[in-house]
C-alpha positions, 0 to 999 in steps of 0.5 A: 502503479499497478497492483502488481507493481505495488506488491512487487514494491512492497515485497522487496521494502518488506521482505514478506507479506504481512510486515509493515512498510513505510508507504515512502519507501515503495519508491513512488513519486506522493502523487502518485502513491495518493492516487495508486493507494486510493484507487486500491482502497476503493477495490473491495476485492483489493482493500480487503487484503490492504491494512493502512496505517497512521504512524510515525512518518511522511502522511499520505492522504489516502482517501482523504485519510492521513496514511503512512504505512501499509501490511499486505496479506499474503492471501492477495495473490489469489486476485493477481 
């Protein structure tokens, strides 16, 4: 998944930058959701404008840290 499929993904689950998704709802397969928001979190020019999350839902091991959501901020669409 690319950045830009990301955001796009995360925009029509949320409605709007800065709302918390469910990182199960983007539509990707776990691996891949894993291995996407991973690489992500590893950018700092990308990670700077993601804020995972634990809560309440399917854990995603992001990094080697249980994540199950994630905000976006709008200020991301200046690296796009």
């Amino acid at each position: 998944m690319t950045l830009r499929e990301a955001i796009d993904k995360y925009l029509a689950a949320g409605g709007s930058y800065g709302e918390s998704v469910a990182l199960a709802s983007l539509g990707e397969s776990h691996e891949e959701t894993e291995r996407s928001f991973s690489l992500f979190d590893e950018d700092y020019h990308i990670s700077r404008f993601l804020h995972l999350r634990n809560d309440s839902g399917e854990k995603f091991q992001i990094n080697g840290f249980p994540q199950t959501h994630v905000s976006i901020d709008a200020e991301i669409e200046s690296i796009l």
